[in-house]
N, C-alpha and C positions, 0 to 999 in steps of 0.2 A: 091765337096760336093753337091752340085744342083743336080748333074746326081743322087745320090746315094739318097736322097732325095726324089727325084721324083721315082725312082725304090722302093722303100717305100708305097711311095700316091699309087703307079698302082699295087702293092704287095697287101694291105690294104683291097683296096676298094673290090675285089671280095671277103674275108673274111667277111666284114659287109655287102656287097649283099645276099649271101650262109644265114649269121644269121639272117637277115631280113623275107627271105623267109621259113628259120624254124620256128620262132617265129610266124610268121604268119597262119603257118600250123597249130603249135599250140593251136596258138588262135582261129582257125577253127573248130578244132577238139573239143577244150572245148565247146565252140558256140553251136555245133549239139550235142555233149553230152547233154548236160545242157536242150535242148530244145526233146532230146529222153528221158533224167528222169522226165522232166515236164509231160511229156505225161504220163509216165508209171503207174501213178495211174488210169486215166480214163480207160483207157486197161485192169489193172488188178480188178477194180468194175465194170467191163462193166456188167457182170451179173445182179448185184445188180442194175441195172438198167432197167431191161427188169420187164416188169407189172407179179409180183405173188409173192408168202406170200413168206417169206425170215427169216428162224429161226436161232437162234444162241442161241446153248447150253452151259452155263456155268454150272461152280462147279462141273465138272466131276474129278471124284476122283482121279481115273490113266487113262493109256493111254491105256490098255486092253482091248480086245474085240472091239466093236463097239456100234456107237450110232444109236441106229432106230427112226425114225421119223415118227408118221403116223398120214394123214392127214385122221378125218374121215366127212360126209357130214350128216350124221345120227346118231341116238343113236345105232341103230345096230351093237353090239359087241363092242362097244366103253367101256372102253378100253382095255379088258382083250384079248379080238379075233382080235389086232391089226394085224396081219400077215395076216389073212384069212378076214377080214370085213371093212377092212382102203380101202377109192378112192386110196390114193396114199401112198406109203412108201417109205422110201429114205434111206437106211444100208451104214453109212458112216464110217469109221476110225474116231480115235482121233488125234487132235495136241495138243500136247500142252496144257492139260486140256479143251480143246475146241472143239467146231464140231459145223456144218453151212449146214442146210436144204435147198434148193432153192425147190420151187415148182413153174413151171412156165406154164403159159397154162392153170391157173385155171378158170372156169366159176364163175361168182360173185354168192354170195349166205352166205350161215348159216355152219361153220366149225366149230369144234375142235379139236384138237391136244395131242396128249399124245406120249411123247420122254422116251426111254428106253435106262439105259446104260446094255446091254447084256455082262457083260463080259467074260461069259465063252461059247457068242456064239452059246446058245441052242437053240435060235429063240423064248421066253418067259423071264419074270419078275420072277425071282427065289425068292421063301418065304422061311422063317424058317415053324416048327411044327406047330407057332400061325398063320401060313396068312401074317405075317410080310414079306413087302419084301427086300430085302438081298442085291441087285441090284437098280441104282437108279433110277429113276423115276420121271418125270414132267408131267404136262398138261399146256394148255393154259389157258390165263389170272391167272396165277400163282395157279389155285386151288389145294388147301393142301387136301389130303387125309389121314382124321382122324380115322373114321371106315369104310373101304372100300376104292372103287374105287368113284373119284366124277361124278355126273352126266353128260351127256354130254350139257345140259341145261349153267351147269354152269360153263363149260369149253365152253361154244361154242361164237363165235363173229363174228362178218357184213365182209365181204368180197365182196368190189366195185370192185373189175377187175383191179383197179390199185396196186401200189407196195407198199407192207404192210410188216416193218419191225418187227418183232416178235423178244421176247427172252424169255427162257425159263430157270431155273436155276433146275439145278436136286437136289432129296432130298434121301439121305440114310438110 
């Protein structure tokens, strides 16, 4: 009975060896997981981190067409000549009721903003008969346009060189 016992213990033990060194593995593998998803947020805002205006459009109706973003430095053509008179434009897709402008590399100074949802793509703000537009449409510092386009005075805001988060809600 001893011998067959012991053929047992020495049967055993490289069994509990083998599951020792899997568990182990395991618990390594979760280890480095757990410590790559820690990471994966700063990775994936690393953008949002680099110094220039950073917009986020909400209240986009659907997911058609694209949202234009134009950053302008002047009243010159602000807003209606956004394509041809904006420093910089940014023609991005929708997600998700959503879109996100990065402007990065900008020089400090006096900006405004005016975001178009283009949805049928024609590179302008489509109105009805009265001027009315059909398409939606924001500016910065939220200015409502009542009769007309708002001035860029009163769209326009300080931009220091560091990172400046913007949000913009569009209106139909």
């Amino acid at each position: 009975m001893n011998t067959s016992a012991v053929r047992k213990v020495a049967v055993a033990s490289p069994v509990k060896a083998s599951e020792r060194k899997v568990r182990m593995g395991i618990s390594c593998m979760v280890f480095w997981a757990v410590l790559v998803f820690a990471n994966l947020s700063d990775i994936a805002f690393a953008e949002s981190l680099c110094p220039g205006i950073h917009v986020t459009v909400l209240n986009i109706r659907n997911s058609t067409g694209n949202v234009a973003c134009a950053l302008f430095e002047s009243s010159v053509g602000f807003p209606a000549e956004y394509l041809s008179s904006a420093t910089n434009i940014m023609v991005i897709k929708i997600s998700r009721a959503r879109a996100r402008c990065d402007f990065l590399d900008i020089a400090p100074g006096t900006y405004a903003l005016a975001v178009v949802h283009d949805e049928n793509m024609n590179g302008k703000l489509d109105t009805n008969w009265l001027g009315i537009p059909t398409e939606g449409y924001g500016f910065s510092n939220d200015v409502t346009a009542l009769f007309g386009a708002p001035s860029f005075s009163a769209a326009s805001f300080l931009y220091n060189g560091q990172n400046l988060d913007l949000t913009i809600g569009l209106h139909y």
